[in-house]
ROKE-604933 format. One record per residue (C-alpha): x, y, z. Coordinates in steps of 0.1 Angstrom, whole numbers, padded with zeros to 4 digits, always signed. Layout:
# ROKE-604933
XYZ ...
# end
This chain:
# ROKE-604933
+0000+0000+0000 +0014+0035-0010 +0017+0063+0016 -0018+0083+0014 -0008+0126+0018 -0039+0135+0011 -0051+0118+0041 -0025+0131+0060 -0034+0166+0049 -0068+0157+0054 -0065+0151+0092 -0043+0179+0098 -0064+0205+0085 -0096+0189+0100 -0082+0182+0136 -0063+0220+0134 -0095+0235+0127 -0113+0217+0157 -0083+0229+0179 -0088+0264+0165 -0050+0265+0153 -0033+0284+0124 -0006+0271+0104 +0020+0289+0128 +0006+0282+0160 +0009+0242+0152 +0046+0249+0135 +0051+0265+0171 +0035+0238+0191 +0050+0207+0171 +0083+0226+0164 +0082+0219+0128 +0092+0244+0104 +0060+0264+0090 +0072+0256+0051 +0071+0222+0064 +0032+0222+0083 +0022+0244+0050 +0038+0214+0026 +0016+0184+0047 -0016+0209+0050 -0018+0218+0013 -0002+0182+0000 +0020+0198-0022 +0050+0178-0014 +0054+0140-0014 +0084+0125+0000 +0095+0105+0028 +0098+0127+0059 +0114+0120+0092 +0087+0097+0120 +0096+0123+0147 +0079+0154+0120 +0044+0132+0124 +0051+0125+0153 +0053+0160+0167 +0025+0169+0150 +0003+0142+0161 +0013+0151+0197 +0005+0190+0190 -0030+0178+0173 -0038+0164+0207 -0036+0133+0191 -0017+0099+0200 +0023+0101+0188 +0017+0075+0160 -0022+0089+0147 -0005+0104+0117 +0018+0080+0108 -0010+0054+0107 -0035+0076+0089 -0003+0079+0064 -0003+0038+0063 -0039+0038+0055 -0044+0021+0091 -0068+0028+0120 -0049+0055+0143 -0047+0046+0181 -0064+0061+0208 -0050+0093+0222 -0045+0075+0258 -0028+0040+0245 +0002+0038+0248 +0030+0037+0218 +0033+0004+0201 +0072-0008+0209 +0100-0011+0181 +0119-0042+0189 +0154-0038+0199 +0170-0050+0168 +0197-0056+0191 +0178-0082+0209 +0163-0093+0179 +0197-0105+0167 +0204-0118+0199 +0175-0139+0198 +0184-0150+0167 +0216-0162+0176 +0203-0182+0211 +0177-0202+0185 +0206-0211+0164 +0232-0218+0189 +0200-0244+0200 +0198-0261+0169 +0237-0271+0165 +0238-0282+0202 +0210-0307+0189 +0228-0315+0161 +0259-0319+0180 +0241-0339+0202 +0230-0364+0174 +0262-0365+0155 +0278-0378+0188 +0251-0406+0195 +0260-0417+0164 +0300-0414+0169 +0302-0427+0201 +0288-0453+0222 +0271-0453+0257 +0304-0458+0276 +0322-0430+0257 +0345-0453+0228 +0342-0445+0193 +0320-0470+0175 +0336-0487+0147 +0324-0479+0111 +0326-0506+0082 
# end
C-alpha cells in the first residue's frame, strides 16, 4: 500500500480546525518548520519525511504520537490514551536470533555424537 498525503493533509487540517490552530501556531507547538506544516496541510510535497515530523505533530494535534503516521499507512490510528506500540530492539532481535541457532547445532551436535560414540564414551567402529 502507497503512503496516502492526502489523508494526512486531510486530518491535519480537520483536527487544526477543531483545535482552532493556524498554520504557525501548530509549527510553534509541534516545532516543525512552517514551510514544512504548509507542505503536509496543502499536499504539495510527497516525500519520505522524518517519523519524529508526524510525530510532533500528532502530539501538537492532541492526538496519539503514532495517529498520523498510521493515517499515512492507510491504518486505523490509536487512541489518544494507548500507549505507543514498541519497536523491537533490533539488538535483541539478533540476539534472539543467535540463542535459537546456537540451540539447533547443540541438537545436532548432540546427534552426530550418539551416532559417533557409544554409551560408555568409545568410538564406535564404522565398516
Amino acid at each position: 500500500m502507497s503512503d496516502n498525503w492526502t489523508a494526512v493533509s486531510r486530518e491535519v487540517n480537520a483536527r487544526a480546525a477543531e483545535l482552532g490552530l493556524k498554520q504557525r501556531e501548530l509549527a510553534e507547538r509541534s516545532g516543525v518548520s512552517l514551510a514544512i506544516v504548509r507542505e503536509i496541510q496543502h499536499n504539495k510535497v510527497h516525500r519520505n519525511r522524518n517519523p519524529r515530523t508526524l510525530e510532533a505533530l500528532s502530539t501538537a494535534l492532541q492526538r496519539h504520537p503514532h495517529h498520523l503516521t498510521a493515517v499515512l499507512a492507510g491504518k486505523t490510528p490509536p487512541e489518544a490514551g494507548q500507549a505507543p506500540i514498541p519497536k523491537p530492539d533490533p539488538v535483541v532481535v539478533a540476539l534472539n536470533t543467535l540463542i535459537r541457532e546456537i540451540r539447533g547445532l547443540r541438537t545436532q551436535v548432540s546427534r552426530i555424537e550418539a551416532a559417533v560414540f557409544s554409551e560408555n564414551g568409545t568410538r564406535r567402529r564404522t565398516r
